[in-house]
C-alpha positions as CSV (number, residue, x, y, z in Angstrom):
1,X,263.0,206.3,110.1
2,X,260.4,206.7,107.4
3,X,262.7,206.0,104.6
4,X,262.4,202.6,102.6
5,X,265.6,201.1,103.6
6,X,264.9,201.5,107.0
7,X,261.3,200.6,107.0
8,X,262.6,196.9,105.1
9,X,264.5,196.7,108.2
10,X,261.7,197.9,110.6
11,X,258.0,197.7,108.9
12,X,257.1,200.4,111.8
13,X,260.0,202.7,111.4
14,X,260.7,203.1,114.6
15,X,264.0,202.2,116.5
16,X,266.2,200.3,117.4
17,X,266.9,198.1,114.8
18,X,269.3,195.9,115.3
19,X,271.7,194.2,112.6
20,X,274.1,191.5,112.7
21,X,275.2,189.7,109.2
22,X,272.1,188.8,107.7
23,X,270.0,188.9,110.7
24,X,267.8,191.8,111.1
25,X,265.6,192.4,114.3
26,X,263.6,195.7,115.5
27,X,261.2,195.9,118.7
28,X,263.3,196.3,121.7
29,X,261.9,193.0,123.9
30,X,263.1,190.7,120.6
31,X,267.0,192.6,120.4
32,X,267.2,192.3,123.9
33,X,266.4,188.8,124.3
34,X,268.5,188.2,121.3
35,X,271.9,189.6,123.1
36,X,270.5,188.5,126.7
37,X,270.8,184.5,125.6
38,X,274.4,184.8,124.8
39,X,275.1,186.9,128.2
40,X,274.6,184.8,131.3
41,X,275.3,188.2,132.9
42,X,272.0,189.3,130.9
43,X,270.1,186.4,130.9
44,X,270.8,183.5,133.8
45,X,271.9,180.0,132.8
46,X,269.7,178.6,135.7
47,X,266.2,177.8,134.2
48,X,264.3,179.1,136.7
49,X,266.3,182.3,137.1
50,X,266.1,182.9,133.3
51,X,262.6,181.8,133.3
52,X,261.8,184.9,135.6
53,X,263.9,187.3,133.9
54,X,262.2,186.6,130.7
55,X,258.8,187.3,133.0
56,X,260.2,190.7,134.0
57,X,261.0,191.2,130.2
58,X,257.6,190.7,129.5
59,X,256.3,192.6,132.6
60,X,258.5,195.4,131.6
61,X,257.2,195.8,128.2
62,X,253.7,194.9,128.5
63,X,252.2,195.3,131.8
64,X,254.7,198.3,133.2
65,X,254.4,200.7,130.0
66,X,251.1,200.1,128.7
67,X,249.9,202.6,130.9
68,X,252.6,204.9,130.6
69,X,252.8,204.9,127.2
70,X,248.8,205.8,126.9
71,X,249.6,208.3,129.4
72,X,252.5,210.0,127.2
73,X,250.1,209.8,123.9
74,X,247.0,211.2,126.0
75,X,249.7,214.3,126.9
76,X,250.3,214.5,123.3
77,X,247.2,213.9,121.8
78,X,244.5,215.1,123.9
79,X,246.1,218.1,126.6
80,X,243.8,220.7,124.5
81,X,240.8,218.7,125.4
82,X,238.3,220.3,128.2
83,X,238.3,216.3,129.9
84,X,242.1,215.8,129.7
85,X,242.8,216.4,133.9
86,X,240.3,214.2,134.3
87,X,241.6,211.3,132.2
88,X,245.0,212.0,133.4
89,X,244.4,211.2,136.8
90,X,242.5,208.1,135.9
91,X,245.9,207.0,133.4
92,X,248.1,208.2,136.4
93,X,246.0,205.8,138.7
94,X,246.3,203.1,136.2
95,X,250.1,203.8,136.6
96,X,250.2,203.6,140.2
97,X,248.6,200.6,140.4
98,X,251.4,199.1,138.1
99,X,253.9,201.1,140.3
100,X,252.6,200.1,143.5
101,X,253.1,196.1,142.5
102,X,256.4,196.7,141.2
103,X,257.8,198.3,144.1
104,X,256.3,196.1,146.6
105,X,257.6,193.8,145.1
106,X,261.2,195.4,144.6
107,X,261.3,196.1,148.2
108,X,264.9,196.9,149.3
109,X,266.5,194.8,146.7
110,X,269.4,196.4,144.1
111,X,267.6,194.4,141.5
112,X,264.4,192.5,140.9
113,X,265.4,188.9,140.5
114,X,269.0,188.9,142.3
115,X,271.5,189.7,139.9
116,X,270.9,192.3,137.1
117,X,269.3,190.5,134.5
118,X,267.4,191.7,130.7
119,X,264.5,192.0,132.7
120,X,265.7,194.4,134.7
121,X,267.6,196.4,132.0
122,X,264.3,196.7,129.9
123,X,262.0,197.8,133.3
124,X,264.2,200.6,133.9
125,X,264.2,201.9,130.4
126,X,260.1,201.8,130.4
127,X,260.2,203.7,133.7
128,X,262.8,206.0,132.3
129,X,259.2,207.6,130.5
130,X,258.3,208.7,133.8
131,X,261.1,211.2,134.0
132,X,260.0,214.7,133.8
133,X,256.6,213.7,135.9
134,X,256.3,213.2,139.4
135,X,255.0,209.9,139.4
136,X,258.1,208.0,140.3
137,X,258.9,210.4,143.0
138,X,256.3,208.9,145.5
139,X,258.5,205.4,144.8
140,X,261.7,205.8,146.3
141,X,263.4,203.1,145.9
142,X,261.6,202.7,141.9
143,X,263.8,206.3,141.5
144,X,267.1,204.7,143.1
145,X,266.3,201.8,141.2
146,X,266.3,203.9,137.6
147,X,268.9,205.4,138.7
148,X,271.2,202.0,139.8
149,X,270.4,201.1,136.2
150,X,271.4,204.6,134.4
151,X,274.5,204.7,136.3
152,X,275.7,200.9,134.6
153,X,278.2,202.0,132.3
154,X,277.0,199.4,129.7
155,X,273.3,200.8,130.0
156,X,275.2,204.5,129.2
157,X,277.0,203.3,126.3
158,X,273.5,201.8,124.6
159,X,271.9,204.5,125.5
160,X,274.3,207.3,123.9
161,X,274.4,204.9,120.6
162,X,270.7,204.7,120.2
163,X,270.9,208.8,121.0
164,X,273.2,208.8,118.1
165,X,271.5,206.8,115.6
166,X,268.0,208.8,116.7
167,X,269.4,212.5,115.8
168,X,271.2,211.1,113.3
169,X,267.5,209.7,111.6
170,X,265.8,213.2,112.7
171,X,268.4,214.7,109.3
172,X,266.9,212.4,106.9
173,X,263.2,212.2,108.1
């Protein structure tokens, strides 16, 4: 990932990238987005439908794993430190609160917005970081609704080829 031709492609090394012809995108929102307009299935027709499954989009990637992201680097980074419990449980808090909107909100629903839509497809990758904690545990239906979206053989198939490329970048790094 650290290799020039990858980092013309992606000035942050860091995947996915995403390639068609002469078009060349990286950051997961912008590829997503990018596929999602040419899927209704992905991204609704309806303007107000597709207007809030671009807000979950964002909401996925900006409000939902900000705080899980700091809490992944903080596990990382700073688990040696003598004040990390404490500043876990204040990320973990940070991450509830998130959590607590989100499945409120969510309720009983399959999806967030009716049909399955990007936004949904990106929120259930960022809570995907959460596996391996017990966080999502205490949100039932957040868990069914991770796994609803792991199950989608579509989201499988993406998820195996970005897998792929991944180990594949680990031999040359």
């Amino acid at each position: 990932m650290k290799q020039p031709d990858h980092l013309a492609r992606s000035p942050f090394g860091q995947i996915p990238t995403y390639e068609e012809e002469d078009l060349v995108l990286f950051e997961s929102g912008a590829i997503v987005f990018h596929i999602a307009e040419r899927h209704s299935s992905l991204l609704p027709n309806e303007r107000d439908a597709r207007a809030r499954a671009i807000t979950w989009m964002f909401a996925a990637l900006d409000t939902v794993e900000t705080p899980i992201f700091e809490r992944t680097l903080a596990q990382i980074l700073e688990s040696d430190e003598p004040w990390f419990e404490q500043r876990l449980q204040v990320l973990e808090a940070n991450i509830r609160k998130r959590l607590d909107g989100l499945s409120t909100r969510l309720g009983n629903a399959e999806w967030l917005d009716g049909a399955f839509s990007a936004g949904d497809l990106l929120m259930v990758s960022v809570l995907r970081r959460l596996h391996g904690s017990t966080i999502l545990e205490d949100y039932p239906n957040l868990l069914a609704y991770v796994g609803r979206g792991e199950a989608r053989p579509a989201y499988k198939r993406a998820f195996e080829a970005q897998r792929a490329v991944f180990e594949a970048s680990k031999g040359t790094a």
